[in-house]
Residue frames as a rotation matrix with the C-alpha (Angstrom) as fourth column:
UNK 1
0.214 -0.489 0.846 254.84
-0.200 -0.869 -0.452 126.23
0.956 -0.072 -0.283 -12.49
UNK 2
-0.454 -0.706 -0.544 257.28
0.784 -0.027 -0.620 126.18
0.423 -0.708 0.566 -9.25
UNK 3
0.521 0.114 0.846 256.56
-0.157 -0.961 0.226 127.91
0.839 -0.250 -0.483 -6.08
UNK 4
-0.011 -0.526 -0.851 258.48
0.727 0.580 -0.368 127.96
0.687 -0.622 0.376 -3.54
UNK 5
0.517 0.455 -0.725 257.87
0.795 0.057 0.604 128.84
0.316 -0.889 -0.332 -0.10
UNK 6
0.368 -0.683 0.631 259.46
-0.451 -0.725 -0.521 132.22
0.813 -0.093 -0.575 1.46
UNK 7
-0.346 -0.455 -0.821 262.36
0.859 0.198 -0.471 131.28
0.377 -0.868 0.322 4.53
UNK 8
0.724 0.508 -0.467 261.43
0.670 -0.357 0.651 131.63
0.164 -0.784 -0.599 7.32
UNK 9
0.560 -0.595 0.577 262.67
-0.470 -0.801 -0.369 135.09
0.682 -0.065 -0.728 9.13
UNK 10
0.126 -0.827 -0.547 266.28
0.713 0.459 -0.530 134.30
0.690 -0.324 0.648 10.40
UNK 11
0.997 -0.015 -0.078 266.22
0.067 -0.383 0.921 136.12
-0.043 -0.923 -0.381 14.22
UNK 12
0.436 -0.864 0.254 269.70
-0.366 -0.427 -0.827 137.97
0.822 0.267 -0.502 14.80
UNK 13
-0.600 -0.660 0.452 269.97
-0.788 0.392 -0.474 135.96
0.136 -0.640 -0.756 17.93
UNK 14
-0.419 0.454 -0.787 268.86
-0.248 0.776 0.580 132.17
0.874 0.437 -0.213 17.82
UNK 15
0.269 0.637 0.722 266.48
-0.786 -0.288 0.547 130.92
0.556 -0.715 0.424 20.34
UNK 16
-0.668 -0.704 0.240 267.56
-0.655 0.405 -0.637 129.46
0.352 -0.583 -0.732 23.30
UNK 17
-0.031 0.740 -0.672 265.79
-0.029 0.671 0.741 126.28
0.999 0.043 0.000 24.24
UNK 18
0.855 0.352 0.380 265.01
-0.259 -0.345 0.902 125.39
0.449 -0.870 -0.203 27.89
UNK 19
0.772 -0.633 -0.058 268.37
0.560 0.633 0.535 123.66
-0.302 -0.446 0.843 28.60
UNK 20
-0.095 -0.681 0.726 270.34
0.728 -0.545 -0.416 126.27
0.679 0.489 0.548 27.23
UNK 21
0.376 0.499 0.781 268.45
-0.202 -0.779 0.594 128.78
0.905 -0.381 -0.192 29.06
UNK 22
0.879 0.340 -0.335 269.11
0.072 0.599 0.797 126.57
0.472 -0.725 0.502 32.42
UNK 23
0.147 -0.985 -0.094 273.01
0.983 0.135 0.126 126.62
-0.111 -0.111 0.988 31.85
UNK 24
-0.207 -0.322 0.924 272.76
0.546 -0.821 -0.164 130.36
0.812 0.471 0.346 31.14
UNK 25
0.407 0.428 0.807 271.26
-0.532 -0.607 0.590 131.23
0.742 -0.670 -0.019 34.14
UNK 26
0.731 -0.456 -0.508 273.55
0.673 0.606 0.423 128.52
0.115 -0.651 0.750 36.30
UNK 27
0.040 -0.991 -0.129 276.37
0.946 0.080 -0.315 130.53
0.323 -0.109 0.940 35.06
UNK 28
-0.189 0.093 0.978 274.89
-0.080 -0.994 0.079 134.28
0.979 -0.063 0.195 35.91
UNK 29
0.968 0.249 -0.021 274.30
-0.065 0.332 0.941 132.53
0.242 -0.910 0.337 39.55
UNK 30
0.143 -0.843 -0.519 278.14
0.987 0.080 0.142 131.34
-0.078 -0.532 0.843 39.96
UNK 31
0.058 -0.544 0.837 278.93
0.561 -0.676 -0.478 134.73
0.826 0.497 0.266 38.64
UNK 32
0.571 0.720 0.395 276.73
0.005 -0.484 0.875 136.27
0.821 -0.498 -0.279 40.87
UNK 33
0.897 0.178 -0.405 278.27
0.267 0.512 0.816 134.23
0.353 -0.840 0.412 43.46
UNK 34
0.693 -0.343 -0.633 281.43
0.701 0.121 0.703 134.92
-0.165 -0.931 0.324 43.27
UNK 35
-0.307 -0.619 0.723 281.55
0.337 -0.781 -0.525 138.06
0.890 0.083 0.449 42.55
UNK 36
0.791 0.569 0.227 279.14
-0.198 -0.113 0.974 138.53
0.580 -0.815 0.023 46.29
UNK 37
0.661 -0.668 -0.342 282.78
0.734 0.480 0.481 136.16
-0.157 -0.569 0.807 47.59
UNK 38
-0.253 -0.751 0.610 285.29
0.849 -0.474 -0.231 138.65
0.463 0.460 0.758 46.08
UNK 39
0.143 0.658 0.739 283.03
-0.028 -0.744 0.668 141.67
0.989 -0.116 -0.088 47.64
UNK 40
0.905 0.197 -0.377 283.11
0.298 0.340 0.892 139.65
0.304 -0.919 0.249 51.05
UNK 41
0.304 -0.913 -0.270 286.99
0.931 0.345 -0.117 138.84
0.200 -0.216 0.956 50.62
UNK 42
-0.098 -0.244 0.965 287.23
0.622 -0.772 -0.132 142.92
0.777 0.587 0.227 50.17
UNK 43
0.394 0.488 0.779 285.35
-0.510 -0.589 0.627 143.80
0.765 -0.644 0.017 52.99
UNK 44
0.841 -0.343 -0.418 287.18
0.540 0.501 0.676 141.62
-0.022 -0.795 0.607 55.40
UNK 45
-0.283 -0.890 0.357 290.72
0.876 -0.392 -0.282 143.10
0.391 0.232 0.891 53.72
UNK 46
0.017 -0.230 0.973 289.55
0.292 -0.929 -0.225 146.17
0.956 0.288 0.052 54.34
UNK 47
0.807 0.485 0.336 287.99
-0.294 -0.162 0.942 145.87
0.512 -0.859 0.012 58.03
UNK 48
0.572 -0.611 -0.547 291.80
0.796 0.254 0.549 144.14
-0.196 -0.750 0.632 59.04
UNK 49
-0.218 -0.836 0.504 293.43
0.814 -0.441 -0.378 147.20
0.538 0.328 0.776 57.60
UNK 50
0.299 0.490 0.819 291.62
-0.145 -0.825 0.546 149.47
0.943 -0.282 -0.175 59.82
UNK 51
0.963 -0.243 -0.115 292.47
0.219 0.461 0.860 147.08
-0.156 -0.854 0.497 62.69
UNK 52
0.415 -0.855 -0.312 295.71
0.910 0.390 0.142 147.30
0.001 -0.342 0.940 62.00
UNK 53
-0.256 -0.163 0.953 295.92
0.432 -0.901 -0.038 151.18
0.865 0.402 0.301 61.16
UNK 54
0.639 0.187 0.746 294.09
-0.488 -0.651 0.581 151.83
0.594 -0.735 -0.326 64.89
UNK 55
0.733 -0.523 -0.435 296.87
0.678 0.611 0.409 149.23
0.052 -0.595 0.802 66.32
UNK 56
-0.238 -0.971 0.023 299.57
0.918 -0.233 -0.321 151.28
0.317 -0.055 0.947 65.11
UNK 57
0.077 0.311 0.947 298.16
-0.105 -0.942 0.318 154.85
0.992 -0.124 -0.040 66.10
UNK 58
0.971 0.175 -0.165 297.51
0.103 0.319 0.942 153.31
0.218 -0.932 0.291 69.60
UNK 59
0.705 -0.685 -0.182 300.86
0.697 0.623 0.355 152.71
-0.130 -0.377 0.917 69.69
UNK 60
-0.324 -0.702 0.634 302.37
0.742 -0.605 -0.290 155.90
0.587 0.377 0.716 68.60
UNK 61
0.048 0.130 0.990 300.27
-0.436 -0.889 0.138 157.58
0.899 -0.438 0.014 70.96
UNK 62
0.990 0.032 -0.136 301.09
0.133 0.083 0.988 155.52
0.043 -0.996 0.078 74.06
UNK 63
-0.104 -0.991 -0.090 305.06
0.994 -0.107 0.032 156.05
-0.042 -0.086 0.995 73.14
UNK 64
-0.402 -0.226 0.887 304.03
0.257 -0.958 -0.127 159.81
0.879 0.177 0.443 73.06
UNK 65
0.724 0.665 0.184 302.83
-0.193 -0.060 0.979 159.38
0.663 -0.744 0.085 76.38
UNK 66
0.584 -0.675 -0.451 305.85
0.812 0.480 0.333 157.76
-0.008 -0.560 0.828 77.56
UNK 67
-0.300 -0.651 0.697 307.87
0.603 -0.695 -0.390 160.71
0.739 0.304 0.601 75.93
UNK 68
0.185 0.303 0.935 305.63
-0.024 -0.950 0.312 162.82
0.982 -0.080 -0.169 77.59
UNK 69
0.969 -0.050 -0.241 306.06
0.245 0.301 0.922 161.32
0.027 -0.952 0.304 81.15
UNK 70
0.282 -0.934 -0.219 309.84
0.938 0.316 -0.144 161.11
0.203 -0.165 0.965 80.93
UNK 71
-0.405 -0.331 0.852 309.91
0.352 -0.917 -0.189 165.06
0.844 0.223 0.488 79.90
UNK 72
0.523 0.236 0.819 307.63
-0.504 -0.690 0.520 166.24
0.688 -0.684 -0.242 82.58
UNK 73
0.974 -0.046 -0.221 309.85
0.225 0.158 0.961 164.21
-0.010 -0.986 0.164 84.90
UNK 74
0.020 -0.972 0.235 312.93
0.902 -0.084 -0.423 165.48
0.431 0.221 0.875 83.68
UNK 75
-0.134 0.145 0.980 311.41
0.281 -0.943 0.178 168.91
0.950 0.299 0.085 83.95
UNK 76
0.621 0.581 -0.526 311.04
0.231 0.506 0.831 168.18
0.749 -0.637 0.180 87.66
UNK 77
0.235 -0.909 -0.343 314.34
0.883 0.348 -0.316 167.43
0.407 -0.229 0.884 88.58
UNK 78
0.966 0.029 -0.257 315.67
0.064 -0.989 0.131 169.82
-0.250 -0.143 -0.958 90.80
UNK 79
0.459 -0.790 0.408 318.74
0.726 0.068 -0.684 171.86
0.512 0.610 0.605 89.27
């Protein structure tokens, strides 16, 4: 009489040897990495848009100064 052995249990995800394991965790590092570069690249974009958002304010309020100079010397003038 035949017996035959039971297969082995089949695992719903196969095991990962160490060199698999090595390259899986290389690529969750670049990821890592550059999503940390993309994050950086963001924060820089954002820090020159601020720079360039108090440039122009500056400027609109030193030409409302100027306005304001011209009027109060118009307003001067004798008539």
């Amino acid at each position: 009489m035949f017996t035959f052995a039971p297969a082995p249990a089949r695992r719903a995800y196969p095991q990962l040897d160490d060199r698999s394991n090595a390259m899986s965790l290389l690529h969750e590092a670049l990821a890592r990495a550059q999503y940390s570069e993309r994050l950086d690249e963001a924060e820089h974009v954002r820090r020159r848009l601020r720079h360039l958002a108090a440039a122009k304010a500056r400027r609109r309020a030193e030409r409302a100064v100027s306005r304001a100079r011209r009027l109060s010397a118009l307003a001067d003038l004798p008539g």
